[in-house]
Each structure stands twice: as C-alpha cells, then as structure tokens.
DRENFITI-656882 format. One record per residue (C-alpha): x, y, z; residue in three letters; residue number from 1. Coordinates in pm, 1 decimal, padded with zeros to 6 digits. Layout:
residues N
SITE        px        py        pz    r    k
SITE         X         Y         Z  ala  NUM
...
END
This chain:
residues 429
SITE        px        py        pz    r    k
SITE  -01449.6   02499.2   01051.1  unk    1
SITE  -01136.3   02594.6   01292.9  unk    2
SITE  -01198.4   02288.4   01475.0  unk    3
SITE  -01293.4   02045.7   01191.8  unk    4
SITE  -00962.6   02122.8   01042.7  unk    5
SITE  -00792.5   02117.7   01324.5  unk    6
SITE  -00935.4   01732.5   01404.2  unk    7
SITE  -00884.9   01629.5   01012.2  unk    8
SITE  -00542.2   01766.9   00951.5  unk    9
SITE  -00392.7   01651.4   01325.7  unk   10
SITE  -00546.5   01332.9   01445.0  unk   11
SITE  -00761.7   01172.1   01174.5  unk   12
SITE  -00479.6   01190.8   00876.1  unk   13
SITE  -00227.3   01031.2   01200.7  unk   14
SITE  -00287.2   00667.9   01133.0  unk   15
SITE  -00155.4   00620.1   01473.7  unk   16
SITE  -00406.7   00829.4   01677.6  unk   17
SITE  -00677.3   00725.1   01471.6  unk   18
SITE  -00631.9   00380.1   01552.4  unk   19
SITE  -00545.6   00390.9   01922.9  unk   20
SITE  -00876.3   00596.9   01949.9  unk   21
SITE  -01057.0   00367.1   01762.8  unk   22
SITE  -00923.0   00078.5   01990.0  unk   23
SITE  -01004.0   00324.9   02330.8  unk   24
SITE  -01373.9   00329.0   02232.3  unk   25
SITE  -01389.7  -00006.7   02199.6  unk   26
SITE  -01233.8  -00127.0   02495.4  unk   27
SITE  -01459.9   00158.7   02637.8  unk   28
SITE  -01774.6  -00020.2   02484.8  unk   29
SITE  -01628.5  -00294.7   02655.1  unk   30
SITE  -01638.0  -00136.2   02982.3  unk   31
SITE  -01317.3  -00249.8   03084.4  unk   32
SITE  -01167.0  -00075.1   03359.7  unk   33
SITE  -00988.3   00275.6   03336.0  unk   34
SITE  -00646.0   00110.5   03356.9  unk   35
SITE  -00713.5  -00158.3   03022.2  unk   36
SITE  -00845.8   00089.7   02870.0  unk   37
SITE  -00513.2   00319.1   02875.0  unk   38
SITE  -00271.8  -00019.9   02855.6  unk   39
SITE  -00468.6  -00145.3   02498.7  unk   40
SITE  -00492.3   00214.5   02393.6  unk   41
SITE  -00120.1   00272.8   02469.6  unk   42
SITE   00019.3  -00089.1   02310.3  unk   43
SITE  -00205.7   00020.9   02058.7  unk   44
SITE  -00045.1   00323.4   01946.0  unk   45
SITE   00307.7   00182.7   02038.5  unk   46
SITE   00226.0  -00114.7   01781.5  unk   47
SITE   00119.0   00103.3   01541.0  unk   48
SITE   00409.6   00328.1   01587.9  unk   49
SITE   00688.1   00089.7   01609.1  unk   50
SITE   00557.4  -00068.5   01259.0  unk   51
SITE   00564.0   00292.7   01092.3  unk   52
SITE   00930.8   00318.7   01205.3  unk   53
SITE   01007.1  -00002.1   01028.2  unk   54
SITE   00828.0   00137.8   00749.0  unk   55
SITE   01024.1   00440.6   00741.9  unk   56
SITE   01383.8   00238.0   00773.6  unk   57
SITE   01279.2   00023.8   00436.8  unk   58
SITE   01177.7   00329.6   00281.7  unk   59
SITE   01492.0   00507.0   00385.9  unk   60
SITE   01704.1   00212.6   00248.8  unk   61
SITE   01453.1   00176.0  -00049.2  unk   62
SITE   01508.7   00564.5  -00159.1  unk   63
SITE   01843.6   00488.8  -00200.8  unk   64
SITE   01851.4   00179.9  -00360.9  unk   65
SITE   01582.7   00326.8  -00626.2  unk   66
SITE   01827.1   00617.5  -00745.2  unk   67
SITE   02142.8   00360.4  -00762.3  unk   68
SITE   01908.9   00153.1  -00943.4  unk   69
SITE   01781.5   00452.5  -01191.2  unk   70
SITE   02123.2   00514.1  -01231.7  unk   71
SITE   02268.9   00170.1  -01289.7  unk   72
SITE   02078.8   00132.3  -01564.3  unk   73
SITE   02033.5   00421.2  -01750.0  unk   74
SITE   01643.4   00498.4  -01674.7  unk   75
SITE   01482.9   00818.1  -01798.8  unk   76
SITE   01084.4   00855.9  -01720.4  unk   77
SITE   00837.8   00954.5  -01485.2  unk   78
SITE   00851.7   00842.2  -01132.9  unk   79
SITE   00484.7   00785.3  -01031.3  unk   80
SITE   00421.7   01004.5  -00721.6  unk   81
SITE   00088.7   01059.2  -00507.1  unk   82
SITE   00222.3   01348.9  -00281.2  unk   83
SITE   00333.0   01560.2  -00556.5  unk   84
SITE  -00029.9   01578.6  -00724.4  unk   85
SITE  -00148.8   01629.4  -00351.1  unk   86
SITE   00069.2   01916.3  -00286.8  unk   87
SITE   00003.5   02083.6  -00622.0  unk   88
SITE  -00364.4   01980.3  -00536.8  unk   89
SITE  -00324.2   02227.7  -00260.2  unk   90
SITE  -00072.4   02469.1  -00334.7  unk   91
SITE  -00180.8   02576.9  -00678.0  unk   92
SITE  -00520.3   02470.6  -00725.0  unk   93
SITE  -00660.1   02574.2  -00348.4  unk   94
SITE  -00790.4   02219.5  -00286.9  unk   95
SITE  -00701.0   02188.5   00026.3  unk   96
SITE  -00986.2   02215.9   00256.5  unk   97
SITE  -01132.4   02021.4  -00011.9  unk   98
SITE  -00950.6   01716.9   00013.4  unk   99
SITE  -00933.1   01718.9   00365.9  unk  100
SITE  -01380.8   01729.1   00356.8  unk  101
SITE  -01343.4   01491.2   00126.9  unk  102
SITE  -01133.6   01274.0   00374.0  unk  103
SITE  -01358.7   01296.6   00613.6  unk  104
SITE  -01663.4   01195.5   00434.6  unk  105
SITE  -01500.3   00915.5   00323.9  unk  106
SITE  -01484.3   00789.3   00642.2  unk  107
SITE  -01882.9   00848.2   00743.7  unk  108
SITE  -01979.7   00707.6   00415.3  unk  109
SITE  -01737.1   00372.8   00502.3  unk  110
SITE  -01936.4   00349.5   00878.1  unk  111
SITE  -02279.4   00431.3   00729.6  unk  112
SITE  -02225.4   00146.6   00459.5  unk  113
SITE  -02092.3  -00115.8   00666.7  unk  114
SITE  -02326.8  -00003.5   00938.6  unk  115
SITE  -02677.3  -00097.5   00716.7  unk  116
SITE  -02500.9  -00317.3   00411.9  unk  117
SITE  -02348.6  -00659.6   00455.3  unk  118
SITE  -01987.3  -00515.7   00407.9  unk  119
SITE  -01868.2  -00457.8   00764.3  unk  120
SITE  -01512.1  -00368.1   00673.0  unk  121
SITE  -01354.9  -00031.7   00893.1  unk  122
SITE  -01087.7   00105.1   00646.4  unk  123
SITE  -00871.3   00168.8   00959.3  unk  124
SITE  -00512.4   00312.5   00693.3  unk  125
SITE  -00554.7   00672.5   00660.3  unk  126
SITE  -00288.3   00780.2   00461.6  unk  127
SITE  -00421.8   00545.2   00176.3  unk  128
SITE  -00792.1   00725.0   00225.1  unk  129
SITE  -00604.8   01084.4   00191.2  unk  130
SITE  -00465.7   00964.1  -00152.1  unk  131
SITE  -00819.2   00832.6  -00232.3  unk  132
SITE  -00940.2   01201.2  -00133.4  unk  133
SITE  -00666.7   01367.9  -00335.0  unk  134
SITE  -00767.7   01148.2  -00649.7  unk  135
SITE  -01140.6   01197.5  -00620.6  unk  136
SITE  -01161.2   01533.4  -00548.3  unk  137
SITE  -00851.0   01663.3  -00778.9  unk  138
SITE  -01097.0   01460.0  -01082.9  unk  139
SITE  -01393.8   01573.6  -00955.2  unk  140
SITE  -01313.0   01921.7  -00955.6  unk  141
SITE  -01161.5   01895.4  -01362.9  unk  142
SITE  -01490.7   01725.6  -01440.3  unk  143
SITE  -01680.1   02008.6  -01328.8  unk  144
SITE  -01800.4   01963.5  -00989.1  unk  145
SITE  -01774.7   02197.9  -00691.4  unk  146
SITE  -01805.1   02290.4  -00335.5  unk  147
SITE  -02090.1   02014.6  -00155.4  unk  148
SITE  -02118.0   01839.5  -00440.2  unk  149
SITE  -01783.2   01785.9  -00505.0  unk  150
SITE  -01743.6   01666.0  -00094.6  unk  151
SITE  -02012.2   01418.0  -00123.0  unk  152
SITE  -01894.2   01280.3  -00493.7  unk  153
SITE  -01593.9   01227.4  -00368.3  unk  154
SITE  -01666.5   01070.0  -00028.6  unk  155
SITE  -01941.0   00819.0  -00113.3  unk  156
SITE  -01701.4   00704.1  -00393.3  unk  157
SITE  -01420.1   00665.3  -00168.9  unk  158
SITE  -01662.5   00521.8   00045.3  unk  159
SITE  -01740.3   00262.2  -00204.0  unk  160
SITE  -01367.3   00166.6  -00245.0  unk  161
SITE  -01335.0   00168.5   00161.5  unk  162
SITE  -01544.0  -00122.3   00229.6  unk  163
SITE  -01590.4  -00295.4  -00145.4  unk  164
SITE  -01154.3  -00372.7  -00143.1  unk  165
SITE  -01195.1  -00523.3   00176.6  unk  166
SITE  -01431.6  -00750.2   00092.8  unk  167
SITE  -01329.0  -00848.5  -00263.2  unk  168
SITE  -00980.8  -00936.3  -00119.9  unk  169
SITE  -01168.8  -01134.9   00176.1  unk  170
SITE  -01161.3  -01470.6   00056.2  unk  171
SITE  -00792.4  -01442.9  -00022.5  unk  172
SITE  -00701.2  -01322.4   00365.4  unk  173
SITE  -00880.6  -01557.0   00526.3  unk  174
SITE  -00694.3  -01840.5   00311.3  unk  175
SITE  -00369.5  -01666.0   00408.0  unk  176
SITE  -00477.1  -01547.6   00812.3  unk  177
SITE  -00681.0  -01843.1   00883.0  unk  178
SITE  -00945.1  -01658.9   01028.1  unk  179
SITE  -01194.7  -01331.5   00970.3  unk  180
SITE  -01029.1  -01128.4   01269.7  unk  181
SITE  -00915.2  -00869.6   01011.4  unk  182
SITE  -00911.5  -00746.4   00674.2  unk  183
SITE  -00684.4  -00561.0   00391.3  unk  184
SITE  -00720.7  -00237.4   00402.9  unk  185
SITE  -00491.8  -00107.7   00095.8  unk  186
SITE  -00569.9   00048.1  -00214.1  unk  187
SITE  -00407.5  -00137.0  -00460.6  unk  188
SITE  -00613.7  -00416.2  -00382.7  unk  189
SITE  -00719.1  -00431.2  -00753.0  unk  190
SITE  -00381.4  -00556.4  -00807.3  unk  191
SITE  -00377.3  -00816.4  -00587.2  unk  192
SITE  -00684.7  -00961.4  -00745.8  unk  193
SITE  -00484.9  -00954.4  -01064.7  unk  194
SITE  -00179.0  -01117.0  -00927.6  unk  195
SITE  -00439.3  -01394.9  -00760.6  unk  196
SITE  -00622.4  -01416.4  -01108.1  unk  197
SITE  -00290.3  -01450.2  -01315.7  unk  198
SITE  -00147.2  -01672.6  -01001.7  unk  199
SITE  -00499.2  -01900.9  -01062.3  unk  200
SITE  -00441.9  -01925.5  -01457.6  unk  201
SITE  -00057.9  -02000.0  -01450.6  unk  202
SITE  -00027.2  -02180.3  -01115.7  unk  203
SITE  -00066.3  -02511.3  -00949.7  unk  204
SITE  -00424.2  -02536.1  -00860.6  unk  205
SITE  -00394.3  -02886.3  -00616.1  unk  206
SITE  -00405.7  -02893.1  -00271.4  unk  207
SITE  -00047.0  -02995.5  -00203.5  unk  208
SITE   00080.0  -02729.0  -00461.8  unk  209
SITE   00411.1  -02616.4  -00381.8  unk  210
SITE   00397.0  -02317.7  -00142.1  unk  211
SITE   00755.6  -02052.0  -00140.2  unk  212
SITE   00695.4  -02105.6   00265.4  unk  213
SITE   00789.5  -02463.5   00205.6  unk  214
SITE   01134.5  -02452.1   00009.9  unk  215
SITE   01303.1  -02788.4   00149.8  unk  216
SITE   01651.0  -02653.4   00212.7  unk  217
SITE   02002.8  -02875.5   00256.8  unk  218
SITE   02147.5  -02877.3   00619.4  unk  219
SITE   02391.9  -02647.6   00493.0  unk  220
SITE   02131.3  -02379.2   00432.1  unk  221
SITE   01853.6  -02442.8   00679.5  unk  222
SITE   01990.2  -02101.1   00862.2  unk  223
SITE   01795.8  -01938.7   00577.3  unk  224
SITE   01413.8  -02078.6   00738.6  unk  225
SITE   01516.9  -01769.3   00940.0  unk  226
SITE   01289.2  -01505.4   00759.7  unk  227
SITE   01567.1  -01254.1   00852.2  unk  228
SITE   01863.4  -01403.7   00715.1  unk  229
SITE   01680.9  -01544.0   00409.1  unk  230
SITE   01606.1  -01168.6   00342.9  unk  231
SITE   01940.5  -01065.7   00407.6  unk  232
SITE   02101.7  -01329.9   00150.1  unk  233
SITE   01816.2  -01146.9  -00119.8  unk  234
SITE   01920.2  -00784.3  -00061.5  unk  235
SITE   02267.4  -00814.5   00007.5  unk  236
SITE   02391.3  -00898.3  -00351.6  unk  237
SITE   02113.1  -00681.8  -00483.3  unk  238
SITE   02220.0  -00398.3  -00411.7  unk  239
SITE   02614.2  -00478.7  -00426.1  unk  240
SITE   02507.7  -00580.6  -00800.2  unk  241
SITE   02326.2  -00217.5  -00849.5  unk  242
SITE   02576.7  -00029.1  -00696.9  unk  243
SITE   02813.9  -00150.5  -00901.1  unk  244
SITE   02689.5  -00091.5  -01197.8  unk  245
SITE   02576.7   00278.5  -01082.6  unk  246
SITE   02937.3   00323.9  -01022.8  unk  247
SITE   03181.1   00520.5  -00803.2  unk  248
SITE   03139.6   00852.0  -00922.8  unk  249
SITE   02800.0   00859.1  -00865.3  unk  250
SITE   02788.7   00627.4  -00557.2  unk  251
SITE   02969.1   00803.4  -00354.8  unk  252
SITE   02755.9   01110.2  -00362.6  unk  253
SITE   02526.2   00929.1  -00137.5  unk  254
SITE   02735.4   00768.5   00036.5  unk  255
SITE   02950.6   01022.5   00172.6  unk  256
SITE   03273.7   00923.5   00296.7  unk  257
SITE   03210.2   00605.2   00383.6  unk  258
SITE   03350.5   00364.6   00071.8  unk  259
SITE   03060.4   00305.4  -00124.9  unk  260
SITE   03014.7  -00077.7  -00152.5  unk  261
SITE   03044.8  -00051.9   00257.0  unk  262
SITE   02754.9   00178.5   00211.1  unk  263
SITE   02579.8  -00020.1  -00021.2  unk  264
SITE   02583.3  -00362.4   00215.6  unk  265
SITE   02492.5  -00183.3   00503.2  unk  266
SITE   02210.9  -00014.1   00325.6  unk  267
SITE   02067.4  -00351.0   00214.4  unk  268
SITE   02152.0  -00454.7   00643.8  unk  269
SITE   01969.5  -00154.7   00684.6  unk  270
SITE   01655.2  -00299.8   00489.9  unk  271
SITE   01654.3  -00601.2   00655.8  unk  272
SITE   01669.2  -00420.9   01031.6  unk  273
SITE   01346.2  -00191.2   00914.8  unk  274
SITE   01147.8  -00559.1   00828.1  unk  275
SITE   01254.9  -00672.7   01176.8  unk  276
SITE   01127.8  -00382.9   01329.0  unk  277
SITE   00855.1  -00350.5   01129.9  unk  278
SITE   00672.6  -00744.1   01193.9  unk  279
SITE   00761.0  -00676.6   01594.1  unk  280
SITE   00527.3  -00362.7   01545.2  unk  281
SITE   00244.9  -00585.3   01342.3  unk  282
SITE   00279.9  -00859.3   01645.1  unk  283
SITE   00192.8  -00544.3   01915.0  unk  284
SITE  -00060.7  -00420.2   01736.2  unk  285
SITE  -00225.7  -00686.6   01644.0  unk  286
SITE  -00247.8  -00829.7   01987.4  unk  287
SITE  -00447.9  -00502.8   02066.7  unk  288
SITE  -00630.1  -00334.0   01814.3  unk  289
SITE  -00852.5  -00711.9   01724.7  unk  290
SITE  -00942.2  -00780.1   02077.6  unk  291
SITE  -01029.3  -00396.8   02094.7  unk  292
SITE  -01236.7  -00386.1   01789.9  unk  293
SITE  -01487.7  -00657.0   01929.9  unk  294
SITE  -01653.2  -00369.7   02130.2  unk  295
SITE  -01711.6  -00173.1   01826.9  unk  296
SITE  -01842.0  -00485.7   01633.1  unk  297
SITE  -02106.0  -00522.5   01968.2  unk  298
SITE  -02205.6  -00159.3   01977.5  unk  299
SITE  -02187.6   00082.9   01666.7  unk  300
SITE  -02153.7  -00175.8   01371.3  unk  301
SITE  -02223.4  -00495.2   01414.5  unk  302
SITE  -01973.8  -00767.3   01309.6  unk  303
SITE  -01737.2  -00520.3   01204.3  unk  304
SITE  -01401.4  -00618.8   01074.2  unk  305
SITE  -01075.2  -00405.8   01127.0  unk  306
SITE  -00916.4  -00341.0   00759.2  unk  307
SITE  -00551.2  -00279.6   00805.6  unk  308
SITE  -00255.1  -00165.9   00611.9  unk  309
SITE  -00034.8  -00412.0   00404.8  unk  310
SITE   00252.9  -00483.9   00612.9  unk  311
SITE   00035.6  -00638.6   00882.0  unk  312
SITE   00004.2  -00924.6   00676.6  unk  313
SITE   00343.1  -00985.8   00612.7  unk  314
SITE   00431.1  -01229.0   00901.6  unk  315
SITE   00188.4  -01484.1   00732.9  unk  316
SITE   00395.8  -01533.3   00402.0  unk  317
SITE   00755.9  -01387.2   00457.1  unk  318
SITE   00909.4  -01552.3   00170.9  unk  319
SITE   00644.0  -01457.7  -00074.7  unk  320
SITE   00720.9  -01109.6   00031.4  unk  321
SITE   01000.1  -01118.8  -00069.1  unk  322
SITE   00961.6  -01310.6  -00407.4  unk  323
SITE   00655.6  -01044.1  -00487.4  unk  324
SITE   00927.3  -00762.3  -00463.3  unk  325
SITE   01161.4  -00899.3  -00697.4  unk  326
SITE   00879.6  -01021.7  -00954.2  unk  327
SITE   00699.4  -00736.6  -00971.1  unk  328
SITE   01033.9  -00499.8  -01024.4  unk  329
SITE   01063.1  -00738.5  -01322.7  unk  330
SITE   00735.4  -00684.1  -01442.0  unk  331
SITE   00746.8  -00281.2  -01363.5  unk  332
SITE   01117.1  -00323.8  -01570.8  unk  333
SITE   00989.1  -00497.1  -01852.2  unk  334
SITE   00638.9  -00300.3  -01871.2  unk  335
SITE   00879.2   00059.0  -01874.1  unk  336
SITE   01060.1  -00069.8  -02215.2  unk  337
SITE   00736.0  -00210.8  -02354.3  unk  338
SITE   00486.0   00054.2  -02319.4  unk  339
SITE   00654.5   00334.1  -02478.4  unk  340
SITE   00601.5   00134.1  -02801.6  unk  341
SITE   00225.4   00166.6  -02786.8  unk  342
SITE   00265.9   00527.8  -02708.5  unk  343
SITE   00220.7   00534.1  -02351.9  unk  344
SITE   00460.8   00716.6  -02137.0  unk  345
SITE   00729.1   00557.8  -02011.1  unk  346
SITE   00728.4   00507.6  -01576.5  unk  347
SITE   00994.2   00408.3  -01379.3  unk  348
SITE   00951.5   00145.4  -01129.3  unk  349
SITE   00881.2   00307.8  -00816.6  unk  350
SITE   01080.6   00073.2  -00534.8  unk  351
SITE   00853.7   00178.2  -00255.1  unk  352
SITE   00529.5   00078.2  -00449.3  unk  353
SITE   00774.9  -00238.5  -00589.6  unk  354
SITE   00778.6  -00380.9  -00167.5  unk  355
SITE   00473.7  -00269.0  -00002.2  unk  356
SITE   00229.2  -00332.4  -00329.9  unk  357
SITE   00444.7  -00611.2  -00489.0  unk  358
SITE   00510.9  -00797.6  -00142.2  unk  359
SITE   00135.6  -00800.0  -00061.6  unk  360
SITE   00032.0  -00949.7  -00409.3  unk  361
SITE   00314.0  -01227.3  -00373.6  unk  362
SITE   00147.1  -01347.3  -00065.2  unk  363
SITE  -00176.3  -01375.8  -00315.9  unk  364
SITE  -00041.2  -01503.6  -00578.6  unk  365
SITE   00199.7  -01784.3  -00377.3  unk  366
SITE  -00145.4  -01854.0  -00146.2  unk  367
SITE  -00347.9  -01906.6  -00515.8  unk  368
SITE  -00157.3  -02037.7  -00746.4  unk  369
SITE   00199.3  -02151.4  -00519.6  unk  370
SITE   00550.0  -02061.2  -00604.8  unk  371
SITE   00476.8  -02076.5  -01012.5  unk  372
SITE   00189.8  -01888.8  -00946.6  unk  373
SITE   00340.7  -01627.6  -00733.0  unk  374
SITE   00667.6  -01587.3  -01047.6  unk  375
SITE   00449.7  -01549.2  -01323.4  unk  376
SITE   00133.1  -01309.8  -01135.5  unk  377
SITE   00411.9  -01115.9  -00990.0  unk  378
SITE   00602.0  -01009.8  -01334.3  unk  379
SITE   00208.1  -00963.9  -01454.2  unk  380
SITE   00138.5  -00756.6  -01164.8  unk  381
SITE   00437.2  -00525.7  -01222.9  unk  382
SITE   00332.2  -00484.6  -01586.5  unk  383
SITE  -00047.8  -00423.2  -01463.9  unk  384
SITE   00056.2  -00143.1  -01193.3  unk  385
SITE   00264.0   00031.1  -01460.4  unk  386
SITE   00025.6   00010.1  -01716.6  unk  387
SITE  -00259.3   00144.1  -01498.9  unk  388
SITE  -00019.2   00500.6  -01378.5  unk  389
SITE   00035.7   00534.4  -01748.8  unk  390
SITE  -00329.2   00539.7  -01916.7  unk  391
SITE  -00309.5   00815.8  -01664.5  unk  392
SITE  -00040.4   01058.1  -01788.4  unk  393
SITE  -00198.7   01210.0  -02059.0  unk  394
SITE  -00483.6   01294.4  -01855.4  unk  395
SITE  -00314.8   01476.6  -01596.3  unk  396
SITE  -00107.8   01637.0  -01856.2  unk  397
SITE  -00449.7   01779.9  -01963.5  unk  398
SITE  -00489.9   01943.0  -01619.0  unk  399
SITE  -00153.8   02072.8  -01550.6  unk  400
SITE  -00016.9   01817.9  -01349.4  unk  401
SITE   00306.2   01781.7  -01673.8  unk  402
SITE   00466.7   01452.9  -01598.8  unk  403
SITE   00298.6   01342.0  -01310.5  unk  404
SITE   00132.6   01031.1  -01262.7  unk  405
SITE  -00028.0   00785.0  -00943.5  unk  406
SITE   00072.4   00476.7  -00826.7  unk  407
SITE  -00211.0   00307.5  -00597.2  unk  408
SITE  -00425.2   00054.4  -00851.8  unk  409
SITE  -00794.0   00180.9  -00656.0  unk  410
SITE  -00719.3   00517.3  -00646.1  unk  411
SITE  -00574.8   00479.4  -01048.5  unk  412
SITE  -00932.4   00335.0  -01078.5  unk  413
SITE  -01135.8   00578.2  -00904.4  unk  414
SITE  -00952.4   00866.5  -01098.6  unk  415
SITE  -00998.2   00668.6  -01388.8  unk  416
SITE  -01431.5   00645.7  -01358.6  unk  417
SITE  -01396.6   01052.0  -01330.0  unk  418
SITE  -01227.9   01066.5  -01651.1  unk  419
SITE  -01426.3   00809.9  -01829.0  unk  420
SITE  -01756.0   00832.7  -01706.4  unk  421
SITE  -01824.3   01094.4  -01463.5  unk  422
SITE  -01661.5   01376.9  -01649.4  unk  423
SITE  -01847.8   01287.8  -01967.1  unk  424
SITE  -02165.4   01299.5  -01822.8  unk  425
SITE  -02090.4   01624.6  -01666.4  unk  426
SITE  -02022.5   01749.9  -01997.7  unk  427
SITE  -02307.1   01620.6  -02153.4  unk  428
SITE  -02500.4   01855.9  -01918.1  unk  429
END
C-alpha cells in the first residue's frame, strides 16, 4: 500500500510527470531511439511545465484582483472552493487514502472504457480527476457506501465522466482545432455545452456569421490583432476601475508600499505576462505530447485521443477568451443578486473559475453561435455555473461541510446523482 501511495500521491496527481510518462511510452511503443525518447519526454514535461507557470502568474494576478473586486463592491457570500472540501475530506473525515483509490480507479476505468467502447478519449488533467475523486467519494461515503465499494462507485463513475466529456464536447473542438489530434479534457464541460446550446439559440447560425476573431479594426487600432496587447487594453482599465472603487485604505494592504494604482496596472501587466507564458507552454507541448500519443493509439488503445486541460485550447480563439471572462463574471454577478431571492445561497464569483471555465465556453459559444452568441451564452453560462455550486450548499451543509460549496459543472453533477439518486436508493435498502 506503501508503494501505491507513494506512486498516487507523487507522480500520478503531478500532471506534469504523468504526462511526460505517458508521452515516454509512447515514443517507446514507437521504438524510437533512446535519445527521442528522452528529447519528446523532456519537451514534454518542459511544455507542460512552462504552461502551469503561466497558469500560476494569472492565478497570482487573478487572487488579487478577486479580493479588490469583493471589496469594490461590497460582496458578502460563499466563495465556491474544491480544495477546502478536499482537505476537510481528509483531515476530518479520514478520506484520504480513499480519494486517492478512488483517483486511481478512475483512471483504469477511463483506459478499460476507451480500450473496448467507441470512446477513445485519455483524460490526460489530473488535478481535475482528483476533484472528481474528492466529489465522488466525499458523496459516496454520506450516502452510505464504504471501503471497495465505495473505490469502485466512485471510479467507474468518474470513469464515466473521463471519457463521456470528451466526447460530448468533440464536435465542438474539432470545429474550433480543425482536426481530431486532441480532445477537452475539463470538467466543466457541461457548461460549455450550455454556453454552445444558449450560443445556438441566441446566435447567428450562417456560415459567414460574425466571428470575435474577425473584429475589422481602423489603422489606428490594428496594434490590437496582437492577442497580447488586445488583452492588455481589457485588463488594464479593469482593474484600475476595481481598484478604485476598493479604495486606498484597503488597497494598499496588498499592495505594500508600492502606490496602489501602480500596483494595480502592473498586476493587470502581470496577467497579461502569465497568458504569454502560458500559450508558449501549450505550443511546446503540443508539438510533443500528439506526435507521442500515436504510439499509444497503435499499441494499448487503439485510436486513442489525448484529452487535455483548458488552456491548451486557448491559442485557437484568443479573443473569445477573453470575451468569455468578462461575460461570464456578468452572468456569475447577476446570478449572486438573483438567486438569493429563490432561497438559494448566495456565491461569489470565483475569478479563477470566471477565466479558465468562462474563457473555454467563449471559444464555444463565439465558434456556435459568433460574437452574439458568445455575449449572450457567456452571461447564461455565468448564471448556470453559479446556479449549479448553489443547489449544492444545503447539501453539504447537511454533512458538515457549513458554507462550502464546488465549482467544476461535472463534478457539481456527479455529486449531484449521489444526492439525488444514489443516496436514495441506498436508503431505500
């Protein structure tokens, strides 16, 4: 068990390592030579590495434009949050080598099913299959299941989710990548769907609809086609605008000594670095880990498709990235005052979730329905991702998790079926 935990806990939840080995054995199945095996391991992990730094400089910057923002504007709630149910998971309820089982069988039930079912999707992002192991197995344990039972529950239905997202959202990445080479391997891939759906409904549905990657510019303004400046032009007066309402006082607690405004611009400079470094990390990897996989697709699962984290897709649809952010924070605004009303708890927009989740389902939405479609799917996918995190209050409330709540649409969803169906039936035995 020693070593099981050991593997779980220090290489499989390291997205990183977990990819790069993936990409060794296929370059091994390959049988390339010794020295392109190391080089596409290497770039591999280098890719992979150099995107989670961008990652971490737009969370960094996003952190602190989310409590200026809270601030700002006078927000009281709860702030959904994944790692603090997985740390109480673990802490207080002894889940721990639970979860981490529970991890694991999620990914053999993902190979077994693409391996002798049609869906040949690899769910290659393996901090979004912890959270999926954290949901299933933190439900499955309040509706009454234990030990094996509780493993297996929890990894065929994470399982399920692994390869099922991936190839529900296919027909929508293949519009946007131009090609089956890879998939989406994110859970809040519900969402999406809804943004698409809403985007489908709302949006231009001709051929020549207008796309947000197309915005005809005067001469005067063609500098922002570059995707870099165009984001800086966004972000900039965003976060002037918030910090200024937030105030000195309180500003200049996080910013130090440094005037606070100063702070605030470079902050929102700051953002725009991390999405630089964070597409030159997609490029690496991606010019790695596809060739790679093809030895894996030969040998262990046939036709087997690579399903990768969010930001790899950004490069295709910069602008709509963008756009999804800033629609979906309206929709996540407008769903926190509206909500309470019908009872439901009031959440905070979560900034993080706002980017990654509300980027992703602008590139849907804009490749669906165009720029209308992407506007009005992305203020009805921030209402839809904040509705979804509070249906779920009250039932962690029940368990002891007081004012906590989840984020991720398919792992909302998968907590959801325990509640609503599996727990039930439990009972009913």
């Amino acid at each position: 068990m020693g070593v099981v935990n050991f593997i779980i806990e220090n290489i499989l939840t390291q997205a990183s390592i977990t990819i790069s080995m993936i990409a060794m054995l296929g370059l091994i199945l390959q049988k390339k030579s010794i020295g392109q095996v190391l080089s596409g391991s290497l770039k591999t992990l280098l890719g992979f590495q150099v995107l989670s730094a961008g990652s971490s400089i737009i969370v960094g910057s996003l952190t602190y434009f989310g409590e200026i923002f809270t601030e700002g504007f006078h927000m009281q709630g709860i702030i959904p949050s994944i790692e603090a149910i997985n740390g109480q998971a673990m802490n207080e309820l002894g889940l721990g080598r639970d979860i981490a089982l529970t991890f694991l069988a999620i990914f053999v039930f993902n190979i077994l099913i693409a391996r002798f079912t049609k869906w040949k999707y690899i769910f290659l992002t393996g901090q979004a299959i912890l959270w999926m192991a954290t949901m299933t197995t933190v439900f499955g344990y309040f509706a009454g299941l234990r030990g094996l039972v509780l493993i297996i529950v929890g990894g065929f239905i994470g399982g399920v989710f692994a390869v099922a997202m991936p190839a529900i959202a296919q027909p929508f990445i293949r519009k946007i990548t131009g090609s089956d080479d890879i998939a989406l391997g994110h859970f809040c891939t519900i969402g999406y769907l809804f943004e698409a759906g809403v985007a489908w409904i709302f949006g231009e549905r001709s051929e020549n609809k207008k796309s947000v990657e197309d915005l005809k510019l005067p001469k005067s303004f063609e500098f922002l086609q570059d995707t870099y400046l165009s984001v800086m032009v966004v972000m900039v007066p965003l976060y002037i605008v918030t910090v200024l309402f937030a105030g000195e006082t309180f500003a200049s607690t996080l910013s130090g000594n440094q005037n606070y405004i100063m702070f605030a611009f470079l902050q929102a400079i700051q953002f725009v670095v991390g999405v630089y470094v964070l597409l030159a990390g997609v490029r690496l990897l991606l010019g790695e880990i596809v060739p790679a996989f093809r030895g894996i697709a030969m040998k262990l699962v046939p036709n087997a498709i690579p399903a990768l984290d969010c930001p790899v897709f950004f490069p295709y649809s910069p602008n709509a990235v963008i756009l999804g952010f800033i629609t979906t924070t309206i929709g996540a605004v407008l769903a926190m005052f509206i909500l309470p009303t019908f009872g439901l708890a009031m959440i905070l927009p979560g900034m993080l979730t706002n980017f990654f989740a509300g980027g992703t389902a602008g590139i849907f939405g804009n490749a669906v329905g165009g720029r209308r479609g992407a506007i009005i799917g992305g203020i009805a996918h921030g209402f839809f991702i904040t509705l979804l995190p509070a249906l779920l209050v009250t039932i962690f409330n029940s368990m002891g998790f007081i004012n906590a709540t989840a984020t991720d649409v398919d792992t909302v969803t998968a907590a959801l079926l325990y509640a609503w169906i599996i727990s039930p039936i439990m009972k009913a035995f």
